[in-house]
C-alpha positions as a Python dict, from the first residue, in 0.01 Angstrom:
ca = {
    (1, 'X'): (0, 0, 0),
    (2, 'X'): (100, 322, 185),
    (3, 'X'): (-15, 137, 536),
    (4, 'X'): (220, -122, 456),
    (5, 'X'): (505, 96, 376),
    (6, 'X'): (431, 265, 657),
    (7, 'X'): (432, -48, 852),
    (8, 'X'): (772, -124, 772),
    (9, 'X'): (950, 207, 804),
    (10, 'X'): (1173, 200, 1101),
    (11, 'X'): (1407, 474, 1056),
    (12, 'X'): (1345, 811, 1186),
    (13, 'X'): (1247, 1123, 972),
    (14, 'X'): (1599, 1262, 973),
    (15, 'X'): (1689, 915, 867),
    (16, 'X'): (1469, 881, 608),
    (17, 'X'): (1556, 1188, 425),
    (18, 'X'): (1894, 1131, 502),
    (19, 'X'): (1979, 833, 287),
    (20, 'X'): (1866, 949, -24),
    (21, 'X'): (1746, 607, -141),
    (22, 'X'): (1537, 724, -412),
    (23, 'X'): (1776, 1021, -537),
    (24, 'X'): (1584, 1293, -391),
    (25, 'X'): (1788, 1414, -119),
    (26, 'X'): (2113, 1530, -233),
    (27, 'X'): (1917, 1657, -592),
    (28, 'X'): (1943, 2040, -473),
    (29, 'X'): (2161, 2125, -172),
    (30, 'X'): (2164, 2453, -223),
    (31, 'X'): (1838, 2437, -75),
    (32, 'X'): (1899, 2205, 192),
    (33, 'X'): (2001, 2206, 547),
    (34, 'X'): (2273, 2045, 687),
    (35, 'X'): (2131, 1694, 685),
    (36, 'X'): (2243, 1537, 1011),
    (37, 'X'): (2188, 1870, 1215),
    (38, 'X'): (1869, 1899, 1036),
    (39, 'X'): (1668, 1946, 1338),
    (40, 'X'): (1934, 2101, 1560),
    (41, 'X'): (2051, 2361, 1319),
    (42, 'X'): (1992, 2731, 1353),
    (43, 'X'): (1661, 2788, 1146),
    (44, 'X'): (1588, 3165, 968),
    (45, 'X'): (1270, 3214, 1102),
    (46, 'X'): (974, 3402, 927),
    (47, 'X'): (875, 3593, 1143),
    (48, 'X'): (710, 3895, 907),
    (49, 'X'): (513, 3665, 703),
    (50, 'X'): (723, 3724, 387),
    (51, 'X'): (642, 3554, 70),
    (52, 'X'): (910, 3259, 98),
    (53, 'X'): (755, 3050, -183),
    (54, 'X'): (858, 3042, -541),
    (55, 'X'): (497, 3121, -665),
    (56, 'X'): (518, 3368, -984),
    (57, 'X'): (525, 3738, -841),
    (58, 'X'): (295, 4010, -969),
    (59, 'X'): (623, 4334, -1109),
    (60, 'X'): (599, 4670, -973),
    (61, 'X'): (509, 4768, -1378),
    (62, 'X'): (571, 4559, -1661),
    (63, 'X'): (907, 4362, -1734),
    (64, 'X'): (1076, 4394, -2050),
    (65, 'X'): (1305, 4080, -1936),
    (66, 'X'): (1168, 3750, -1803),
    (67, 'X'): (1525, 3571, -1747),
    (68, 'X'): (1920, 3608, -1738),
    (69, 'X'): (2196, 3410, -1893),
    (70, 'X'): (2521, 3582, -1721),
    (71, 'X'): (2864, 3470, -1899),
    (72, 'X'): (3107, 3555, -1562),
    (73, 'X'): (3446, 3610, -1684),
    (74, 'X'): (3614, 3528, -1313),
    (75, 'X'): (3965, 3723, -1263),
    (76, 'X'): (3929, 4029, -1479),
    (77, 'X'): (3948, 4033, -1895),
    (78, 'X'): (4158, 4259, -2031),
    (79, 'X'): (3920, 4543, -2150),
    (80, 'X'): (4223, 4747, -2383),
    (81, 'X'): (4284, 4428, -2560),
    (82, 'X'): (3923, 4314, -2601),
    (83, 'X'): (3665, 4577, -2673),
    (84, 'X'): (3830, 4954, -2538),
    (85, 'X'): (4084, 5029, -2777),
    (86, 'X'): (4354, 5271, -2718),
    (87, 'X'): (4551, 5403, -2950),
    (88, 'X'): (4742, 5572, -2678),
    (89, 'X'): (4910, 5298, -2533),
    (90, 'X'): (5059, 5197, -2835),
    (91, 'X'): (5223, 5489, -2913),
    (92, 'X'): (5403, 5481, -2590),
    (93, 'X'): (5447, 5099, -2564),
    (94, 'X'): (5774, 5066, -2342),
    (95, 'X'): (5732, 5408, -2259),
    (96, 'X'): (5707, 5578, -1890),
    (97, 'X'): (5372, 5601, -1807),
    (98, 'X'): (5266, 5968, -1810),
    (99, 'X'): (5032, 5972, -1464),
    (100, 'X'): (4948, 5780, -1178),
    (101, 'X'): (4867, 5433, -1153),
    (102, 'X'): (4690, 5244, -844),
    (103, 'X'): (4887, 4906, -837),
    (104, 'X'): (4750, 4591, -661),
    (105, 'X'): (5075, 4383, -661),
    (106, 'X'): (5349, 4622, -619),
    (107, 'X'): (5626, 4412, -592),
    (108, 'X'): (5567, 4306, -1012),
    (109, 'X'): (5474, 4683, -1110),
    (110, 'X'): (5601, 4840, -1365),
    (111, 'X'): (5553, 5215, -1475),
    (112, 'X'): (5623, 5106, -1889),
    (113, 'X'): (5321, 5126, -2068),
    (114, 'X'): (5177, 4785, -2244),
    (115, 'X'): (5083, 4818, -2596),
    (116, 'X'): (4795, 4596, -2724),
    (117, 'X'): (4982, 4323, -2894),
    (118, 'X'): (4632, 4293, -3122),
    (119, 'X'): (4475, 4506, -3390),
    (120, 'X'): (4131, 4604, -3363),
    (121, 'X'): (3830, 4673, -3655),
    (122, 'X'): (3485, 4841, -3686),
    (123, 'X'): (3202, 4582, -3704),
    (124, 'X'): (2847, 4594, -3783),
    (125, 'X'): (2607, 4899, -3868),
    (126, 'X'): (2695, 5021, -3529),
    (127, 'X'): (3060, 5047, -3646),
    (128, 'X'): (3197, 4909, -3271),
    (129, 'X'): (3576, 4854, -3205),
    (130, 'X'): (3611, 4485, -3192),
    (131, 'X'): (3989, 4295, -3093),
    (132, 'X'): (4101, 4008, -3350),
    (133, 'X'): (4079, 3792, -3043),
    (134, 'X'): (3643, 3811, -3084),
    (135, 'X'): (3582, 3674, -3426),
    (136, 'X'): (3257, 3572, -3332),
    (137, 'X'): (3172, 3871, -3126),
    (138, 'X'): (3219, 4097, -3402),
    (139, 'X'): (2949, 3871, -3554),
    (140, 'X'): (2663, 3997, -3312),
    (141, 'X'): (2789, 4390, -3283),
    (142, 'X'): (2420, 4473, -3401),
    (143, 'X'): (2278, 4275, -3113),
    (144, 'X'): (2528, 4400, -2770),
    (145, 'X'): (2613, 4724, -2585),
    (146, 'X'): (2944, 4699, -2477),
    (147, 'X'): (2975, 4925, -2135),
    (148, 'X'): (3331, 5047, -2145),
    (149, 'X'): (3279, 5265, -1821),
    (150, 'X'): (3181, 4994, -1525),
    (151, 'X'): (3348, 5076, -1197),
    (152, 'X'): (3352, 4900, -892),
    (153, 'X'): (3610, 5090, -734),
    (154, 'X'): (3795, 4797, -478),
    (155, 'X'): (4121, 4655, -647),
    (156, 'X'): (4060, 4254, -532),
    (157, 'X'): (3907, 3986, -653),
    (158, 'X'): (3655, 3876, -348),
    (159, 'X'): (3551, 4226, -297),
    (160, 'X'): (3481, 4314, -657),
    (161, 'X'): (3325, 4005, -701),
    (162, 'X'): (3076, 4042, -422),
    (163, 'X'): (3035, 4446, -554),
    (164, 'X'): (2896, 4252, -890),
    (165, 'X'): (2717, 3964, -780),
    (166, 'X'): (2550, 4111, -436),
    (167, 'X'): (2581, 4448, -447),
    (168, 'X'): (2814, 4533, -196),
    (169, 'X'): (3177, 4473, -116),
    (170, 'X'): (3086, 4219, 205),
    (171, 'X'): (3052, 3883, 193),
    (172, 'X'): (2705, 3682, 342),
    (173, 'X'): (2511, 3887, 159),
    (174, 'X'): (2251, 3782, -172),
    (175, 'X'): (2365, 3714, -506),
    (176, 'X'): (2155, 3862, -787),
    (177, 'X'): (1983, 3508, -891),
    (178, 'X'): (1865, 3521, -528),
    (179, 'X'): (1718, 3865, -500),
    (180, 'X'): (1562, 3794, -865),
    (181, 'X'): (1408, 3466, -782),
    (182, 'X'): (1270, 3627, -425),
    (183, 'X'): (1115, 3887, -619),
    (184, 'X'): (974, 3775, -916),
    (185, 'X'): (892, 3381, -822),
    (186, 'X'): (965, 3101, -1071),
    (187, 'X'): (814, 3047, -1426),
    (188, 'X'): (851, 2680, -1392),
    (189, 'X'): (812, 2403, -1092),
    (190, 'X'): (980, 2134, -1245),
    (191, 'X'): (1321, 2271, -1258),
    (192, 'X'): (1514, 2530, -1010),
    (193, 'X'): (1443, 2912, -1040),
    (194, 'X'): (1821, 2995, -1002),
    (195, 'X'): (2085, 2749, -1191),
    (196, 'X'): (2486, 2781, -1136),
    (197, 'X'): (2638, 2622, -1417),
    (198, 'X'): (3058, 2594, -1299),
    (199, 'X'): (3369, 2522, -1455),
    (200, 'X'): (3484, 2130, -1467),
    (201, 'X'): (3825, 2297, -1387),
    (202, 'X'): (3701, 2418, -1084),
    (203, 'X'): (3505, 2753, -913),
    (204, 'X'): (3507, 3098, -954),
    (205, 'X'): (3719, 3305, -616),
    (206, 'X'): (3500, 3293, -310),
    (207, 'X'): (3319, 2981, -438),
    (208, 'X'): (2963, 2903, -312),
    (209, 'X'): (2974, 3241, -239),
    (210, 'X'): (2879, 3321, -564),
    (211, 'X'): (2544, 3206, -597),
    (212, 'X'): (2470, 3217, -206),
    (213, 'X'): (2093, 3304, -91),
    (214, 'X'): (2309, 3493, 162),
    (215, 'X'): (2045, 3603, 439),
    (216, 'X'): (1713, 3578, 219),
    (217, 'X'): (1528, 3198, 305),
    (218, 'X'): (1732, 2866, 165),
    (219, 'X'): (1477, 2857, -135),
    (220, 'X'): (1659, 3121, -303),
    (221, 'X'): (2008, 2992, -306),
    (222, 'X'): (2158, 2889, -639),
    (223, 'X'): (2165, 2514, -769),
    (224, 'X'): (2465, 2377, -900),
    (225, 'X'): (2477, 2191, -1237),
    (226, 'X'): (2753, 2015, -1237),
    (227, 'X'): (3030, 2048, -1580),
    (228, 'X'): (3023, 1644, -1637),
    (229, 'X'): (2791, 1373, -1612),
    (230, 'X'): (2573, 1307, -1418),
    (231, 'X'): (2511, 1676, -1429),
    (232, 'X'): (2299, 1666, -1164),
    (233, 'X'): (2383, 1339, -879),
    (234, 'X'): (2169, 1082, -801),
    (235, 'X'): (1874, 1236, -972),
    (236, 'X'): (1736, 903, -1066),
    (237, 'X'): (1620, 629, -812),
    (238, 'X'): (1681, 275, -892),
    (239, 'X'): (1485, 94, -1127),
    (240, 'X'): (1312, -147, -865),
    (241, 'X'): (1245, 204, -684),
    (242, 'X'): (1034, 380, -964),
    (243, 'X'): (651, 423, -1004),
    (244, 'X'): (418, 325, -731),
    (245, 'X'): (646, 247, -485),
    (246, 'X'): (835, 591, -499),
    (247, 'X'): (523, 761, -497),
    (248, 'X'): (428, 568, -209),
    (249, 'X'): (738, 692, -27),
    (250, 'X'): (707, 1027, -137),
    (251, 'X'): (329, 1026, 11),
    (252, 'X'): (482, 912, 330),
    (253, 'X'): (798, 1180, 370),
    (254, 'X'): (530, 1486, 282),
    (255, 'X'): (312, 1418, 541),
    (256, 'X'): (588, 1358, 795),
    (257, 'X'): (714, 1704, 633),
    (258, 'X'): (400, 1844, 678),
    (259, 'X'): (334, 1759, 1031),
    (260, 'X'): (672, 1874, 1106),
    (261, 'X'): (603, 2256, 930),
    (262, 'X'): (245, 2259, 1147),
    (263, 'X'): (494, 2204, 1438),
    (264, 'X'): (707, 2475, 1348),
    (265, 'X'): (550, 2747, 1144),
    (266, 'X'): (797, 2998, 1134),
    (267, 'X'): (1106, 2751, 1017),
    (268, 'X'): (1177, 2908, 660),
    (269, 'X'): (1452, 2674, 587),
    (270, 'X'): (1229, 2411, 675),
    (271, 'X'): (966, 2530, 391),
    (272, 'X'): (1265, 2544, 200),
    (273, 'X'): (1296, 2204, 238),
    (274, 'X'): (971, 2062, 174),
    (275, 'X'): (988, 2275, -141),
    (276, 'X'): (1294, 2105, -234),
    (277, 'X'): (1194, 1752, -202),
    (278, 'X'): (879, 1828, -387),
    (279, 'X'): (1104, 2006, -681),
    (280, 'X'): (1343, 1704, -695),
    (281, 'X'): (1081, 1436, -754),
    (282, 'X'): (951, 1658, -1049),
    (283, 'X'): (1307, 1714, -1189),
    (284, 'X'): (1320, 1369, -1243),
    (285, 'X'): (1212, 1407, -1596),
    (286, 'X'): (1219, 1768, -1673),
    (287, 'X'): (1590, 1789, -1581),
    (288, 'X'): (1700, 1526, -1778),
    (289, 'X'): (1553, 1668, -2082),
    (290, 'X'): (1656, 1989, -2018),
    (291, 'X'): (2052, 1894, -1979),
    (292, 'X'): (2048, 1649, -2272),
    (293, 'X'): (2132, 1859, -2590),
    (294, 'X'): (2180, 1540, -2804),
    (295, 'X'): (1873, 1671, -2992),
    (296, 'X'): (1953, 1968, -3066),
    (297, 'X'): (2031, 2002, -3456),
    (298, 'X'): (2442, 1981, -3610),
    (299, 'X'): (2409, 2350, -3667),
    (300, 'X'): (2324, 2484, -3320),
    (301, 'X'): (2550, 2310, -3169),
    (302, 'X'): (2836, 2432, -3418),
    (303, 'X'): (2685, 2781, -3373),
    (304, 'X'): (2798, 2718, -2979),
    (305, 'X'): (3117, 2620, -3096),
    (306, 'X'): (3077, 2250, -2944),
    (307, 'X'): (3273, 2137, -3279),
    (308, 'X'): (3589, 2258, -3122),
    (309, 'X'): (3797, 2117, -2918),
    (310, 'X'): (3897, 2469, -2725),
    (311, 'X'): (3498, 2583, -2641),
    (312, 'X'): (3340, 2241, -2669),
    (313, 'X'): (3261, 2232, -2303),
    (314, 'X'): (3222, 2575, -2290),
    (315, 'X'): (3019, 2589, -2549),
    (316, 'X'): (2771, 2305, -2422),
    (317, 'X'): (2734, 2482, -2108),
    (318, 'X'): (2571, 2749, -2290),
    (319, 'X'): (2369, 2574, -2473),
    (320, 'X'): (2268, 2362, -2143),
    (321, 'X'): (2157, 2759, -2023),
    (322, 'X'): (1967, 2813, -2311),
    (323, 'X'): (1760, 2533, -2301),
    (324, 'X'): (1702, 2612, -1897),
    (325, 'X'): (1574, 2901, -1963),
    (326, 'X'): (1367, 2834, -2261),
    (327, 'X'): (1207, 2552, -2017),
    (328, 'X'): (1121, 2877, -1744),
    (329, 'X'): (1442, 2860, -1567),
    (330, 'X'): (1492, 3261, -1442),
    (331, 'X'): (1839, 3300, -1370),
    (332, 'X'): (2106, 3087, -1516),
    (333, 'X'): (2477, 3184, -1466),
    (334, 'X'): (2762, 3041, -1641),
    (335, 'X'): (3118, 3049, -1456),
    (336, 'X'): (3494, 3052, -1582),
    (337, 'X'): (3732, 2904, -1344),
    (338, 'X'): (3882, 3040, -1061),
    (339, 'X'): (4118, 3351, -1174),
    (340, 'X'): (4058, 3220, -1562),
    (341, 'X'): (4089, 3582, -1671),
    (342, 'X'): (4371, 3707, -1436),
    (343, 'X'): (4636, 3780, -1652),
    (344, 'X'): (4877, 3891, -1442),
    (345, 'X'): (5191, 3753, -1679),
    (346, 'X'): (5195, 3565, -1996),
    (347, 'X'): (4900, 3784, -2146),
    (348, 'X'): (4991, 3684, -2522),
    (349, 'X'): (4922, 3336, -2477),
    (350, 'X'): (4686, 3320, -2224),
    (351, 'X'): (4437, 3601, -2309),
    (352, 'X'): (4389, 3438, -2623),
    (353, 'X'): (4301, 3121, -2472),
    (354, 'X'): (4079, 3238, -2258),
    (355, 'X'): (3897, 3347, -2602),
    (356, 'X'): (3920, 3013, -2793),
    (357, 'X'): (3715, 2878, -2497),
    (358, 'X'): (3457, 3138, -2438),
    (359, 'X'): (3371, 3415, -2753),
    (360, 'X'): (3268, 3151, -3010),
    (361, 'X'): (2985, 3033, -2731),
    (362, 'X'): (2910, 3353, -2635),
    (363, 'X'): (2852, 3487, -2957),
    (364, 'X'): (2629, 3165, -3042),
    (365, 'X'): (2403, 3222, -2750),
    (366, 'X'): (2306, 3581, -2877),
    (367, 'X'): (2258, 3470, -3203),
    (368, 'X'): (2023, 3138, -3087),
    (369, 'X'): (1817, 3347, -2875),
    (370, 'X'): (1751, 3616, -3088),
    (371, 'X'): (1645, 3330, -3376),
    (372, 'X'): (1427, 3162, -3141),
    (373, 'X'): (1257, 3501, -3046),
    (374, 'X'): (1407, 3463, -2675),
    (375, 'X'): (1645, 3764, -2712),
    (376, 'X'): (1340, 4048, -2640),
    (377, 'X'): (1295, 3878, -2316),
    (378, 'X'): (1595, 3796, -2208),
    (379, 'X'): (1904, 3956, -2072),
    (380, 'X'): (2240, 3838, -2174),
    (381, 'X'): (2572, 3946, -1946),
    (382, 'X'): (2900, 3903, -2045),
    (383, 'X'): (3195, 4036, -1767),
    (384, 'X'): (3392, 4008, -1491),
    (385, 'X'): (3461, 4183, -1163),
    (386, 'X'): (3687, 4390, -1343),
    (387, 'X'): (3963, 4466, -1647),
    (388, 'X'): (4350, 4560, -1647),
    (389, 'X'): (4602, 4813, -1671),
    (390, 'X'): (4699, 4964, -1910),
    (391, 'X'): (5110, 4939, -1814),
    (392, 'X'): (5341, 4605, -1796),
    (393, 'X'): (5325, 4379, -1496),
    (394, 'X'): (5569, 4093, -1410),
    (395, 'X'): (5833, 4276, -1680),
    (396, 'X'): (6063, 3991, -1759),
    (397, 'X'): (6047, 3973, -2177),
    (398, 'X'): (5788, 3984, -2399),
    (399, 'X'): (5673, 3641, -2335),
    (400, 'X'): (5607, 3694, -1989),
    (401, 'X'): (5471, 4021, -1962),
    (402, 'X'): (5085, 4088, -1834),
    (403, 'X'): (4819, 4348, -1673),
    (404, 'X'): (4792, 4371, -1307),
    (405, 'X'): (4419, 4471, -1191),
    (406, 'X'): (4206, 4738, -1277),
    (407, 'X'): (3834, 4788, -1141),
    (408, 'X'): (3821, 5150, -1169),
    (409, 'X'): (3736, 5132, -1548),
    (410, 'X'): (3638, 4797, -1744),
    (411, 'X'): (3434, 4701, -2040),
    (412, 'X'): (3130, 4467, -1998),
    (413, 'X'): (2862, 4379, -2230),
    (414, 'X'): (2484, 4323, -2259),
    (415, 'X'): (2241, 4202, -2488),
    (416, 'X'): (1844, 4153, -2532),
    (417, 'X'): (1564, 4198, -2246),
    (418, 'X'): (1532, 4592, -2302),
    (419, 'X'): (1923, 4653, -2297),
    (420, 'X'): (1998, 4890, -2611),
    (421, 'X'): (2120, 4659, -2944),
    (422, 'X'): (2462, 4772, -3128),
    (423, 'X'): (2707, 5073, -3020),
    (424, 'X'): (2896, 5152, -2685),
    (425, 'X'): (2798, 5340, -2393),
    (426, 'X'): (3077, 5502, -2169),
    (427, 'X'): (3434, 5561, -2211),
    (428, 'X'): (3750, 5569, -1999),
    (429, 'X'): (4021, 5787, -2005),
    (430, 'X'): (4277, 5748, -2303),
    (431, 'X'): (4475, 5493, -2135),
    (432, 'X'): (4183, 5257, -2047),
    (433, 'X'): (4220, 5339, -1657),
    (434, 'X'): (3971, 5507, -1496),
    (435, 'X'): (3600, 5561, -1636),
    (436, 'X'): (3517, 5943, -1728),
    (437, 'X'): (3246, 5956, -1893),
    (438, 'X'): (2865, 5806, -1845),
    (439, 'X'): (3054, 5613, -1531),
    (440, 'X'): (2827, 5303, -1466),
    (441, 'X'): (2892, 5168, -1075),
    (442, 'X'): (2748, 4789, -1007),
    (443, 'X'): (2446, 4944, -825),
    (444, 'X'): (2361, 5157, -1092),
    (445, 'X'): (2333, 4850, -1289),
    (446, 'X'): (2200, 4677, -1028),
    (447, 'X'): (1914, 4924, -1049),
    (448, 'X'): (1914, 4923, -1432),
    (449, 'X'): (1880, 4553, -1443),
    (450, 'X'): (1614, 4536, -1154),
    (451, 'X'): (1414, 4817, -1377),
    (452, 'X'): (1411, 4581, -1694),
    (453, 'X'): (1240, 4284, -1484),
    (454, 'X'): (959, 4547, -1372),
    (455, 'X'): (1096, 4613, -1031),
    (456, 'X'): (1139, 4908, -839),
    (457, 'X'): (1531, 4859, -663),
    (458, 'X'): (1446, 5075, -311),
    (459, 'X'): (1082, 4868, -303),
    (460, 'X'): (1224, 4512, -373),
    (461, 'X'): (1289, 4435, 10),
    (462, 'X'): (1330, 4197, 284),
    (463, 'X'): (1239, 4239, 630),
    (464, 'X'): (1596, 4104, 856),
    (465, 'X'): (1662, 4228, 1210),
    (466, 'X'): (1408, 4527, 1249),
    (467, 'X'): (1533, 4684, 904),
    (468, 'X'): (1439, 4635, 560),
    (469, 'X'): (1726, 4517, 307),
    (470, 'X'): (1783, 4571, -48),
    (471, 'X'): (2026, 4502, -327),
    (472, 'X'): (2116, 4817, -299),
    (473, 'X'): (2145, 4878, 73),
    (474, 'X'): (2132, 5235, 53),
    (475, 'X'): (2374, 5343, -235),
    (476, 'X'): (2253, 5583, -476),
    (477, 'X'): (2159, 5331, -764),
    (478, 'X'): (2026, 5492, -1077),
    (479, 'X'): (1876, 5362, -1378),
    (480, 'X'): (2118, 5428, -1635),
    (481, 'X'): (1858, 5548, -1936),
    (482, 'X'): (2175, 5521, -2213),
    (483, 'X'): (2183, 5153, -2152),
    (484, 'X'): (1774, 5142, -2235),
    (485, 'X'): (1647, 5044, -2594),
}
């Protein structure tokens, strides 16, 4: 049969792979070239003989974390009205603020210090400060350490972004799914290592950017899962396509892919390629089972808050990430919108929003992971690239008031795969600006995080124009013991 396929194949190999007939070639394009400049395209070639494949990796010493959920709150939540209470501000709300602020949009500043408009409670044996706004957080106290002291330092989105995601303030470079899949491998070859999961209303600032393989091979860029059906396009061939005549074809397009690799040895993205095609004909069936959560039972699905209109789709994206990376996914990340948290005015109305979508799902995911026994293994993030300030911006009532950015002190949290359960770690000054005490910059969590999966930060490295890169590139990155169970 495969001689008579053969027989009547008249298009070209670019051709071939090009039309996607059988849903294989637009499955993961994070991992593909551009298709009609396949061949013509700048290639990253291999020339040190690196490990490009997504074979499980032998750790430096042994993990306490085997894969990441991370909830990215794009545009900055409000860390004073969340989860870093100040008692401070309120008894100066409307006041002159006594010190000196660092602005990033002068021309709405205002010097009048911004009360939180919500009261705040102890929760849980750890006795954390938790905001009205987090009813469901202040369920799962016990379970998180919320960071109050992160610091990134640069006052803009893009930057601060890249400072959390890659490690440095430049764009081009890794994202942390990549630099976790290239050193640890996959768990699974029948779905992606790394998984984006975005927001139907649209991406995070700086976009593809965010879960970019940057530099490292094309294997190790993110792939998208879409917020709506089909989740993932044209993952299904036709029905007169399936079974032995698919096979057939996909016989055929390895060994053209093969002869092609003997051809060119040292073409990475070209491995990355034949990789690809080889993962989307598996995802076939393990993808669709993995994004269909029509099985899971009434009450998980209410624990994710998917019987609410406000964090329904939130909610199901979550649950979507837990069942990834119960199935071996290693890195799944879950985006907000583009500038979802950036409350520059109208923070009464729209910080709680933001909430309603978000906290109820949140919450749900620590709670199914650590009742499935996942929670030991696995990391949980929830943050943004940074918080607020503590004074008014855009002062034109009470209605319209909100916090202009602040990334020189902001609260994060973190949950399961080693991270210490309950309490807080770090604290910023007593106006929520700047982090004094235990500061926590992104490459010391960088290096934290990177400890917990069994790797050594400075040794995790990759060989690019005669030097040897890291995550860190070079900043002092410790591991941050406080945060450690």
């Amino acid at each position: 049969m495969l001689n008579q396929i053969t027989q009547q194949l008249a298009q070209t190999r670019r051709d071939f792979c090009r039309s996607g007939a059988f849903g294989l070639a637009p499955v993961a394009l994070a991992w593909l070239l551009k298709q009609d400049d396949a061949l013509a395209a700048p290639v990253k070639p291999n020339l040190h003989g690196q490990d490009i494949s997504l074979t499980r990796r032998a750790t430096h010493f042994e993990p306490q974390a085997k894969a990441m959920i991370s909830l990215f709150m794009q545009g900055g939540p409000s860390q004073v009205d969340l989860l870093d209470p100040k008692p401070e501000l309120n008894r100066l709300d409307g006041q002159k603020f006594p010190g000196t602020i660092k602005y990033d949009n002068a021309a709405q500043a205002s010097s009048r210090v911004l009360g939180s408009p919500w009261k705040f409670r102890k929760y849980g044996e750890c006795g954390t400060d938790v905001s009205e706004l987090l009813p469901g957080i202040s369920e799962v106290v016990d379970d998180i350490l919320v960071v109050r002291s992160m610091h990134t330092g640069v006052n803009n989105h893009g930057q601060s972004i890249h400072s959390m995601n890659s490690g440095r303030t430049q764009r081009g470079r890794p994202s942390l799914g990549s630099w976790l899949t290239y050193g640890l491998g996959a768990e699974t070859q029948n779905l992606p290592a790394y998984v984006a999961l975005t927001d139907p209303r649209g991406i995070p600032v700086e976009g593809v950017l965010n879960w970019s393989n940057g530099w490292l091979p094309s294997l190790f860029q993110g792939t998208v899962v879409r917020p709506q059906e089909p989740r993932i396009l044209n993952l299904d061939p036709p029905a007169s396509r399936r079974g032995p005549v698919q096979e057939a074809y996909l016989k055929y397009l390895r060994r053209l892919n093969e002869q092609h690799q003997a051809d060119h040895p040292q073409n990475s993205d070209l491995a990355a390629r034949i990789s690809n095609y080889e993962l989307a004909a598996r995802m076939q069936t393990a993808a669709a089972e993995a994004l269909d959560i029509s099985k899971e039972t009434k009450s998980t699905q209410q624990m994710y808050g998917i019987d609410q209109p406000d964090s329904q789709e939130y909610g199901t994206r979550c649950l979507i990430a837990r069942r990834l990376i119960e199935r071996g996914v290693r890195f799944a990340q879950v985006f907000t919108k583009n500038q979802y948290w950036d409350h520059h005015g109208s923070i009464r109305t729209s910080l709680p929003a933001s909430c309603r979508k978000t906290e109820r799902p949140a919450a749900g995911l620590v709670k199914d992971l650590k009742q499935r026994g996942m929670l030991d293994s696995t990391v949980v993030h929830w943050g943004g690239e940074m918080g607020r300030l503590p004074v008014i911006q855009n002062d034109a009532g009470p209605s319209k008031v909100g916090r202009d950015h602040n990334t020189y002190g902001f609260t994060m949290w973190l949950a399961g795969g080693g991270f210490k359960r309950g309490g807080t770690y770090g604290a910023t000054d007593e106006f929520g600006h700047h982090a004094v005490t235990d500061v926590v910059n992104h490459y010391d969590y960088h290096a934290t995080l990177l400890h917990l999966f069994g790797i050594h930060a400075e040794q995790l490295t990759y060989k690019r124009n005669g030097r040897e890169e890291t995550l860190l590139d070079g900043q002092p990155g410790r591991i941050v013991e406080g945060l450690l169970a």
